[in-house]
C-alpha positions in Angstrom: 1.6 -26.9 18.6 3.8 -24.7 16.7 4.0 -25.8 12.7 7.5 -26.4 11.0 7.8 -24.1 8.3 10.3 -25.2 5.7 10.7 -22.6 2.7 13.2 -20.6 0.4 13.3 -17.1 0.0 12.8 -17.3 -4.0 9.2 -17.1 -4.5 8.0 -18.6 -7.7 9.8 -20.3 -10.0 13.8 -19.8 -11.1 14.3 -20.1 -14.6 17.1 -21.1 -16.9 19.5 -18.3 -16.1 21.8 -19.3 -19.0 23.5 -16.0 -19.8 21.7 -13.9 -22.9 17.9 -15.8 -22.3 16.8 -12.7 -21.8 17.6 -11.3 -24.8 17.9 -14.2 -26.8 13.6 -14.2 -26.1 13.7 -10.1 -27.2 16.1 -9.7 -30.1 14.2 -6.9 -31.2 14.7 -5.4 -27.6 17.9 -2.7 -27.4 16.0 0.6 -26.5 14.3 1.3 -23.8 11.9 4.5 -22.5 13.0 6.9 -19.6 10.5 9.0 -17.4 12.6 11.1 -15.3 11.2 13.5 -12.3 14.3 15.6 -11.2 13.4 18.2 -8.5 16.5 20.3 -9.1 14.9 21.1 -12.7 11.2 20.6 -11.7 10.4 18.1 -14.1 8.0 15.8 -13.4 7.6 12.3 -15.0 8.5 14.1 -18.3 9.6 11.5 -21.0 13.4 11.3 -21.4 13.2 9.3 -24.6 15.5 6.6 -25.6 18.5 4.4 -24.6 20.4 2.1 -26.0 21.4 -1.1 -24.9 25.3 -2.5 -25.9 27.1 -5.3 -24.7 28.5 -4.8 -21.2 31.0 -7.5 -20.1 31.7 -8.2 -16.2 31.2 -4.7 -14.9 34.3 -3.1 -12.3 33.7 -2.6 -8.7 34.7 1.3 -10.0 31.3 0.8 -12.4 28.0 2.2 -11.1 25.4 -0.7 -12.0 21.7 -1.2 -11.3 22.0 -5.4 -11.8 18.7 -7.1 -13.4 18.3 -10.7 -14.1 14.7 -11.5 -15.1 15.1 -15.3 -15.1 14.8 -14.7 -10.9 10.9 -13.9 -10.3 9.7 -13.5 -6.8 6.0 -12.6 -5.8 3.5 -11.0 -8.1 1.4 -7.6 -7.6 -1.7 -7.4 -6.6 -1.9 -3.4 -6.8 -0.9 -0.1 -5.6 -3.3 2.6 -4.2 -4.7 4.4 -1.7 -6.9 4.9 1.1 -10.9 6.9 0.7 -10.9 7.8 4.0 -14.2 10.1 5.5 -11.6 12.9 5.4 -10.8 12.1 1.4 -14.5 12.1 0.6 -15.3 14.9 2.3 -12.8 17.3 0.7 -13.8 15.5 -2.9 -17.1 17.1 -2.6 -16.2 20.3 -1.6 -14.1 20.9 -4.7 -15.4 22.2 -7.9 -16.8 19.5 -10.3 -14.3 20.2 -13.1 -10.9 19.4 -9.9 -13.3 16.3 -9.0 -13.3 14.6 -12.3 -9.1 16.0 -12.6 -8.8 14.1 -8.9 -10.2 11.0 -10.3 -8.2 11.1 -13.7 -5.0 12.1 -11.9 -5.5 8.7 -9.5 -7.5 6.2 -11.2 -8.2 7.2 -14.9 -5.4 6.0 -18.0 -3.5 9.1 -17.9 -3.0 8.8 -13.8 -1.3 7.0 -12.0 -3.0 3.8 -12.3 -3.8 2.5 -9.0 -6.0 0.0 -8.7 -6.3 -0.6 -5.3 -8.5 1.3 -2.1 -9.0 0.8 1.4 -11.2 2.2 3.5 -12.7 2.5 7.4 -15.5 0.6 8.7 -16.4 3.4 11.6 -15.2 6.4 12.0 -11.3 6.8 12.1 -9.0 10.0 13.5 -9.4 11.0 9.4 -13.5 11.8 9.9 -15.1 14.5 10.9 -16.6 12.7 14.4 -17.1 9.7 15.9 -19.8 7.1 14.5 -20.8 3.5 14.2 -23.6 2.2 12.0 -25.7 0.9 15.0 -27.7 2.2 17.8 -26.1 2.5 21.2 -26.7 -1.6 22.8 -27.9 -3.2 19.7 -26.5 -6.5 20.0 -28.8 -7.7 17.2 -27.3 -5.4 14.8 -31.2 -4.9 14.2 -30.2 -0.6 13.2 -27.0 -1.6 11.3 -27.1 1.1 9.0 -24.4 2.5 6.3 -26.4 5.7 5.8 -23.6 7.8 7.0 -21.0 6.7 4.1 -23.4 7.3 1.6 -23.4 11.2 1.9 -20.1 11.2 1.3 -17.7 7.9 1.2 -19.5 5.7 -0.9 -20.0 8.1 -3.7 -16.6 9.0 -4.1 -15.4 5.3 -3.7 -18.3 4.3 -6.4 -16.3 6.7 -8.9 -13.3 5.6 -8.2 -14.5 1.9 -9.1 -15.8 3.5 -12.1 -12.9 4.9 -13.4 -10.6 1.8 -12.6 -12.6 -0.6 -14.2 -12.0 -4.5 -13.7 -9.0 -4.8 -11.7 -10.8 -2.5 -8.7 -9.3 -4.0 -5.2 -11.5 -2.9 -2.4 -10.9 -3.7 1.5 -11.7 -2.3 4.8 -10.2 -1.8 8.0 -12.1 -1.1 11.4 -10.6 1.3 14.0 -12.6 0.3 16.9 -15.9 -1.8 17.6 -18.9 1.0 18.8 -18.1 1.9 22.7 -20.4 -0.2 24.1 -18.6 -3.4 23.0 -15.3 -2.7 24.6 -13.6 -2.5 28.2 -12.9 1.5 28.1 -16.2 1.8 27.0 -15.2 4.5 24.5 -14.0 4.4 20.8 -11.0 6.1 21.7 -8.0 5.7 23.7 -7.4 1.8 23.0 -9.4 -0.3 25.1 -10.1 -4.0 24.0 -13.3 -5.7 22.6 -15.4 -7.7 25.5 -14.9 -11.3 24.5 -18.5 -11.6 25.3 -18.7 -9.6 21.9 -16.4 -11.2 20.0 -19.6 -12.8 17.8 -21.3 -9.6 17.6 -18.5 -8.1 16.3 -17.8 -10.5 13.8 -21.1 -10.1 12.6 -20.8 -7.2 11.8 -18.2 -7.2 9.3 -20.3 -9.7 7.4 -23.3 -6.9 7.4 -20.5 -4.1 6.4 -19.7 -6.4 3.5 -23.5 -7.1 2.6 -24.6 -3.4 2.5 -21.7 -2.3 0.6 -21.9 -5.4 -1.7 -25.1 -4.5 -2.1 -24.5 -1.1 -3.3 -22.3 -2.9 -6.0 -18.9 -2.2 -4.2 -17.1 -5.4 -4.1 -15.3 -6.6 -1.1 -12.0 -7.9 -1.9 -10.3 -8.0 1.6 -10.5 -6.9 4.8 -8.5 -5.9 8.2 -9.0 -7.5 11.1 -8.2 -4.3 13.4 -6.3 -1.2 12.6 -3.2 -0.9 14.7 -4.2 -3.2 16.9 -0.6 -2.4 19.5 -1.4 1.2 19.5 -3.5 3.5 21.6 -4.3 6.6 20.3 -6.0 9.5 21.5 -8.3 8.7 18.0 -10.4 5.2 17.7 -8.1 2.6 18.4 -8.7 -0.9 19.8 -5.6 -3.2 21.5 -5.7 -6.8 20.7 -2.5 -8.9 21.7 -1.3 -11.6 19.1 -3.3 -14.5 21.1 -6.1 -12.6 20.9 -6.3 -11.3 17.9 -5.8 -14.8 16.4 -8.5 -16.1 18.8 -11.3 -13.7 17.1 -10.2 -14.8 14.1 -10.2 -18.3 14.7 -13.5 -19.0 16.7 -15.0 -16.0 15.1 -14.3 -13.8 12.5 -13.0 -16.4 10.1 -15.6 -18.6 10.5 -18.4 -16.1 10.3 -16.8 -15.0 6.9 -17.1 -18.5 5.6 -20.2 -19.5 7.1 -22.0 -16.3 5.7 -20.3 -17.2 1.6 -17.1 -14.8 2.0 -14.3 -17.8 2.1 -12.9 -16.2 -0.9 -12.8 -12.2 1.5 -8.4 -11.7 2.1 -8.2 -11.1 5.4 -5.2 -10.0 6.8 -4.1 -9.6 10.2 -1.6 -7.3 12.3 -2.0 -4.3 10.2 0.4 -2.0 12.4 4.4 -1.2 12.0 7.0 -3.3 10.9 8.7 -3.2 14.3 6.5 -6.5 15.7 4.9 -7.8 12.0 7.5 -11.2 12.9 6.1 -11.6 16.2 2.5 -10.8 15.7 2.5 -13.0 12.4 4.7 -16.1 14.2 2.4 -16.2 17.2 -1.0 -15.4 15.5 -0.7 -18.3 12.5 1.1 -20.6 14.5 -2.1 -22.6 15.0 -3.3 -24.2 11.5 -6.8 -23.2 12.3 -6.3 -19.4 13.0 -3.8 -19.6 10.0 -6.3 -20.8 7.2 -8.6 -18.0 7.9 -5.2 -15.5 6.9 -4.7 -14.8 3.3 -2.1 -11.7 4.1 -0.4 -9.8 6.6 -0.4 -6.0 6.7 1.6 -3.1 8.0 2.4 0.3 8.2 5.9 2.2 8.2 5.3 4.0 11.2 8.0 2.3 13.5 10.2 5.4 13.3 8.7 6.8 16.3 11.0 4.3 18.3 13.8 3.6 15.4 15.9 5.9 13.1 14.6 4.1 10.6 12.4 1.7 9.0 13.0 -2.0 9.7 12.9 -2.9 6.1 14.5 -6.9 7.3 11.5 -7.7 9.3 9.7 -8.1 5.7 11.7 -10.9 4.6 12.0 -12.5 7.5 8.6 -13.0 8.1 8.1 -13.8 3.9 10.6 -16.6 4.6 8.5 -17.7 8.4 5.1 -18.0 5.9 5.7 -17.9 1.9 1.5 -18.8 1.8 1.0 -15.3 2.8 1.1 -12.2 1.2 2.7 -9.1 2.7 0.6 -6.1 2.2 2.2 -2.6 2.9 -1.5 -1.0 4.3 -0.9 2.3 5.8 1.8 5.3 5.6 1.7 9.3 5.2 3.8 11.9 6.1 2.6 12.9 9.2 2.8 16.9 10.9 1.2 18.8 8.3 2.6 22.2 7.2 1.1 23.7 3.8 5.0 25.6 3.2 6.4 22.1 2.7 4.0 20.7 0.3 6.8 20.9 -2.3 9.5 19.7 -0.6 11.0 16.5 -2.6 11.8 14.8 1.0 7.6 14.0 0.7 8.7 12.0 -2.2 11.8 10.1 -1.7 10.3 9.2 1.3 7.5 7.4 -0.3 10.3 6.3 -3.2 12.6 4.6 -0.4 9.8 2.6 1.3 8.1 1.6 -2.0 11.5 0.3 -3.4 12.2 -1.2 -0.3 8.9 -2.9 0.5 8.4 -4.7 -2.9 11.9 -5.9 -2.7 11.6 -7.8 0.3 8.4 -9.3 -0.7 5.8 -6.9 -0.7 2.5 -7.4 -3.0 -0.3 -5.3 -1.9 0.9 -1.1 -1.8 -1.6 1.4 -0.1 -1.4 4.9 0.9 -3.1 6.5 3.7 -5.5 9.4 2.4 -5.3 9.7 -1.1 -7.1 13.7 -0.5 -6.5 16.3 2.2 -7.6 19.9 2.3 -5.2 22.9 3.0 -4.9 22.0 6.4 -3.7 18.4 6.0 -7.7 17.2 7.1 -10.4 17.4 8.3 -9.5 15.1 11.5 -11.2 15.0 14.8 -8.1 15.3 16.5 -6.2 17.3 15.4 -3.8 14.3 13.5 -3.1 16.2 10.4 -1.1 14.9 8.0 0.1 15.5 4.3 -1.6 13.3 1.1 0.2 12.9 -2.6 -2.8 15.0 -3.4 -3.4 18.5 -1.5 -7.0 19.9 -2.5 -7.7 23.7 -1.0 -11.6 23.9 -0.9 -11.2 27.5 -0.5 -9.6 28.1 -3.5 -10.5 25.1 -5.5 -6.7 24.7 -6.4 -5.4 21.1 -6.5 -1.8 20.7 -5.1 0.2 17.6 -6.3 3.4 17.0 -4.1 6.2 14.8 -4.8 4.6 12.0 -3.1 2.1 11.7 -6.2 5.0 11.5 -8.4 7.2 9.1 -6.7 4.5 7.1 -6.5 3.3 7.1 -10.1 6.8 6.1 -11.2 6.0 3.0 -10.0 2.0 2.8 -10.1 1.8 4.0 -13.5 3.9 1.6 -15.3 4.0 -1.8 -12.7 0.5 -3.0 -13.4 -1.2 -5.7 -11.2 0.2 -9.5 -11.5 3.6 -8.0 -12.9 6.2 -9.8 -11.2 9.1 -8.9 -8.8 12.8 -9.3 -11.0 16.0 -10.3 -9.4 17.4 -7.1 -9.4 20.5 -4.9 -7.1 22.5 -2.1 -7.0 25.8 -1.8 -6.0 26.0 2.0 -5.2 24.3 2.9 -1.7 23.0 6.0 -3.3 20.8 4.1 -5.9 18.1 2.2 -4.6 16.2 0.1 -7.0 13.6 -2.4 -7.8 12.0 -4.2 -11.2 9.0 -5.9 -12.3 7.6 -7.6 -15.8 4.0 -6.8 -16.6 2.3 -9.8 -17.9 3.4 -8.4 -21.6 6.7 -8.9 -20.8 7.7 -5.4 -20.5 10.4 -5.3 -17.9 10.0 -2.0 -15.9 13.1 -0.9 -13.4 12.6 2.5 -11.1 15.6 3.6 -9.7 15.9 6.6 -7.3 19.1 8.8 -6.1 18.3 10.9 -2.8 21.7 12.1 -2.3 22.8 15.4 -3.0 25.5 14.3 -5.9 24.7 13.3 -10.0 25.6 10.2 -10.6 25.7 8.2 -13.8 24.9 4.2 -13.3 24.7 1.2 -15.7 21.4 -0.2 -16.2 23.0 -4.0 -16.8 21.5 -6.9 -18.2 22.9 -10.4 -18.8 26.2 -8.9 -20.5 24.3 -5.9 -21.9 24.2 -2.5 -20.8 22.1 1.0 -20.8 23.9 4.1 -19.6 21.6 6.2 -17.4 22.2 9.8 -15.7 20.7 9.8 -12.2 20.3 13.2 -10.8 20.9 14.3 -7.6 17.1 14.2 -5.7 15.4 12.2 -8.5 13.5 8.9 -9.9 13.5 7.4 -12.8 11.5 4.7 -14.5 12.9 2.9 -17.5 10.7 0.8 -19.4 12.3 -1.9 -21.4 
């Protein structure tokens, strides 16, 4: 039976929004920091310095404003990040040592970007250099399960990253596809479904992933049930429908997780494009015993291969269908590699408009695809290349960083995990905009303009106001 959900949009609490509390609680509080990247000057998260805030009465319709009222709080962040894929590792180790520790300070270390967060594939993925599984061919004891093959490469590089991050390290997995033998195509790639006289097996193994990897003192925070689970791909893919993936998860994966001591593991279903994530989320929870397994639902931005653009609504809509949930934004690159365009500031603004986008309808968990790719946007077994914030060419040991790194960082380096989502709009089409408060209470806006025109905006705060230049093609965070 289907269960009645009865909820609000506002997640969390609304405070006294009597006008001034704001700055009643930070009288001290009239300047605020500015970290600008502007393309058409080539500066890069340089450090604007200083502006002021004065009182700002009700602002014009003629009057460009970013509006922020932090006595509205919505959900809180978990992390941002990105994915170690075999592809990522791989590359790591074929730069120089001196570009490996840069790579890790320029991602995880206190002058980086601060992300916290990194996902990985359990089996091989189109981002490895071949096809594997860490079993024998028909071991349906799992007897062989082996993670040899990640520790050559993967589990190294994903051990330094832990390293370098430090307490609040967020680690999940995703699997592609279940070993060939398991499934009705009989092959990795090309979709096919898991034999449901496997569907123990395979749970199983996810609990002996998380063992050996625990056990090498990586700690599994979360986990995918199935990556992409609507698409077939010429790489490892795997096609559950929405029954079916909740049926795994309710009769098997779930409680396999629990039974083994890994109740506390997020799991998160759907974990493919926005286009479906209300379908797949409404028919896969809407039995109480599938649902209790679900701590999260994930998704990827990839529904522009059938839309002009991304369906940013279906967010909210399905925040609204299951406020228990958290929405977790798992997967997204810039696909088509071509090394002439890793400088072009399109890279970043699109990774600035879905970021923006995504935490303002309700997004808490942020991750990247590959955080590393060599000079041809791999390796890849397939031929999927694709671009990465971070462009590493093992022939010359030079380390690229496009505008996807920076656009990122204005929002990684300065939102830190458990700051929490501000009521915040604009009311200029050209600005898009979102804000956060750290746990400090440091209230931290990014706003982005990726139009071709300047324009000067009002950053405006319960009847006070900072004036703020937005360039044509830039970001900007201001820290207050």
């Amino acid at each position: 039976m289907k269960r009645l959900v009865v909820s609000c949009f506002v997640i969390g609490m609304v405070f006294n929004a009597n006008a001034q509390n704001y700055w009643k609680k930070n009288s001290g509080k009239t300047t605020a920091k500015v970290f600008l990247t502007n393309s058409k000057t080539n500066e890069k998260m340089v450090d604007k310095g200083t502006v002021k805030f004065e009182k700002f009465g009700q602002p014009k319709e003629t009057d460009a404003c970013i509006f922020v009222d932090p006595d509205f709080k919505y959900q809180k962040l978990i992390g941002i990040g990105g994915a170690i894929t075999d592809a990522s590792a791989e590359t790591f180790y074929k730069m120089p040592k001196a570009k490996q520790k840069e790579i890790l300070e320029a991602y995880y270390g206190k002058s980086g970007l601060g992300y916290t967060v990194v996902r990985t594939n359990m089996n091989s993925c189109d981002f490895s250099s071949d096809s594997y599984t860490y079993v024998q061919e028909n071991d349906q004891s799992l007897k062989s399960f082996s993670v040899a093959h990640d520790e050559k490469y993967k589990i190294p590089m994903i051990k330094e990253a832990q390293k370098t991050i430090g307490n609040n390290f967020t680690f999940y997995f995703s699997p592609w596809s279940p070993p060939s033998w398991m499934k009705s195509n009989k092959s990795m790639l090309k979709g096919g479904r898991l034999e449901k006289a496997f569907y123990q097996t395979w749970a199983d193994y996810y609990v002996k992933f998380i063992k050996e990897y625990e056990k090498r003192g990586i700690n599994v925070w979360g986990l995918t049930v199935q990556n992409e689970p609507m698409a077939t791909q010429t790489w490892e893919s795997c096609i559950y429908s929405a029954e079916e993936e909740g049926e795994f998860l309710k009769n098997n994966l779930g409680p396999t997780l629990w039974k083994n001591g890994f109740k506390d593991k997020k799991v998160m279903i759907w974990d493919h494009n926005r286009d479906l994530i209300y379908q797949r989320a409404t028919t896969t929870l809407s039995d109480p015993e599938t649902s209790k397994y679900a701590s999260g639902i994930g998704y990827h931005w990839y529904e522009t291969w059938n839309n002009k653009t991304q369906l940013f609504d279906n967010l909210s809509e399905t925040q609204r269908a299951f406020p228990d949930k958290f929405l977790a934004f798992t997967e997204g690159c810039k696909e088509q590699f071509d090394l002439s365009k890793i400088y072009d500031v399109s890279l970043g603004e699109l990774y600035g408009k879905n970021m923006i986008n995504d935490f303002n309808k309700g997004t808490a968990l942020w991750t990247d695809w590959n955080v590393l790719l060599d000079e041809t946007g791999g390796p890849n077994h397939v031929g999927n290349f694709c671009f990465a914030p971070i462009i590493a060419d093992t022939k010359t040991g030079e380390v690229h960083y496009t505008y996807e790194y920076y656009y990122v960082g204005h929002v990684s380096k300065f939102i830190k995990p458990n700051a929490q989502r501000i009521g915040s709009s604009s009311n200029r089409i050209a600005l898009t905009s979102t804000t956060f408060m750290n746990e400090s209470g440091q209230l931290v806006t990014v706003i982005m303009n990726d139009t071709d025109n300047d324009m000067d905006t009002n950053l405006w705060i319960e009847g006070m106001s900072a004036k703020l230049s937005a360039p044509a093609h830039s970001i900007q965070t201001v820290i207050l």
